[in-house]
C-alpha positions as CSV (number, residue, x, y, z in Angstrom):
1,X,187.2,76.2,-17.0
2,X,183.6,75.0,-17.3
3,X,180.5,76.2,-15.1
4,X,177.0,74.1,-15.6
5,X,173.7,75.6,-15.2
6,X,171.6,73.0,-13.2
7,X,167.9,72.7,-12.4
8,X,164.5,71.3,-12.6
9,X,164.5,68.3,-14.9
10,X,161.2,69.8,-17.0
11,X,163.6,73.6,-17.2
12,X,160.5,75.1,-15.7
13,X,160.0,77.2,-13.3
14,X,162.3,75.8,-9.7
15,X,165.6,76.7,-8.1
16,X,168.6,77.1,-10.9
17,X,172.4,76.6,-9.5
18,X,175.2,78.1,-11.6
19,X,178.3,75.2,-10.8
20,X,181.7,75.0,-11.5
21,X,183.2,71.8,-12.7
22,X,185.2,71.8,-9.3
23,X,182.1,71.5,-7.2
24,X,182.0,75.7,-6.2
25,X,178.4,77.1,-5.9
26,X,178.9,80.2,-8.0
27,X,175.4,81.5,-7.7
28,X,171.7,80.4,-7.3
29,X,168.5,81.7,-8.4
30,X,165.0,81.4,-8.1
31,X,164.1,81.4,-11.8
32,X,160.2,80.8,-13.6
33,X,162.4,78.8,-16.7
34,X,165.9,78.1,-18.2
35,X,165.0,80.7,-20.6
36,X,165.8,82.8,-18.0
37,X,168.1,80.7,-15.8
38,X,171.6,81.9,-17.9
39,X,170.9,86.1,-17.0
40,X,169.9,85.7,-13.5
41,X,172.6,83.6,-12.7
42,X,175.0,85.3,-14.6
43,X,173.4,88.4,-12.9
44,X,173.8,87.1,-9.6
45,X,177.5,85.2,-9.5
46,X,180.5,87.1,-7.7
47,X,181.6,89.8,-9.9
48,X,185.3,88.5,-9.8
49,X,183.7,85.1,-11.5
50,X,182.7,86.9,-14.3
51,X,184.2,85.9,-17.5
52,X,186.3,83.0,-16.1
53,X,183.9,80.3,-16.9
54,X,182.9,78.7,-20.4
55,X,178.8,78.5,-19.3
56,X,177.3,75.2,-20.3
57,X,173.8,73.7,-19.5
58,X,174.6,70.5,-18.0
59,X,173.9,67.4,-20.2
60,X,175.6,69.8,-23.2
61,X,178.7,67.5,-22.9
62,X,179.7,64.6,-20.9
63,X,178.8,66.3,-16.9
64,X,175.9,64.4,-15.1
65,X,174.3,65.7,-12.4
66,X,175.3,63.0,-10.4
67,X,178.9,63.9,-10.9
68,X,178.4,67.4,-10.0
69,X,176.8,67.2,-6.8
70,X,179.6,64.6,-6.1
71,X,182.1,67.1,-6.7
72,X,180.0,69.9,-4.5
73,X,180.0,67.4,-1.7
74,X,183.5,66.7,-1.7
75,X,184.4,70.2,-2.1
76,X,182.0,71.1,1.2
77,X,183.3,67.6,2.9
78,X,187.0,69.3,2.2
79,X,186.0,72.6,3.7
80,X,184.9,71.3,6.6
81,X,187.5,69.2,7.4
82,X,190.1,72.7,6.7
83,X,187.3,74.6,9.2
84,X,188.2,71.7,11.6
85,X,184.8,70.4,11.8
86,X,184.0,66.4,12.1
87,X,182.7,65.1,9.0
């Protein structure tokens, strides 16, 4: 399984979301550039996570961010809907 680090478009300092290819929020972070984007995430995802992911920037292979945030929509949309709230 794949997780994609996402963030500012320049990799400079912004907000930096750890993302697994099934739209799941694994961690996010506050970081000053990608440089140190991978640790703090890594630092900062559930412990039981750890390990289970091949860690990818996105754009390293065929994931857009388009796509991505797709995918994190429809997973929310999906828990929402088993929470029995109106989408």
């Amino acid at each position: 399984m794949k997780a994609y680090i996402d963030g500012p478009s320049d990799l400079k300092f912004g907000m930096y979301s750890l993302i697994t290819e099934e739209g799941k929020v694994l961690s996010t972070h506050t970081c000053s550039s990608l440089q140190y984007a991978k640790s703090d995430l890594l630092k900062y995802m559930p412990e039981e996570n750890r390990g289970a992911y091949e860690i990818l920037l996105l754009g390293e292979d065929e994931m857009t961010h388009e796509e991505l945030f797709r995918r994190v929509k429809e997973r929310a949309e999906a828990r929402r809907v088993e929470d029995g709230e109106q989408a």
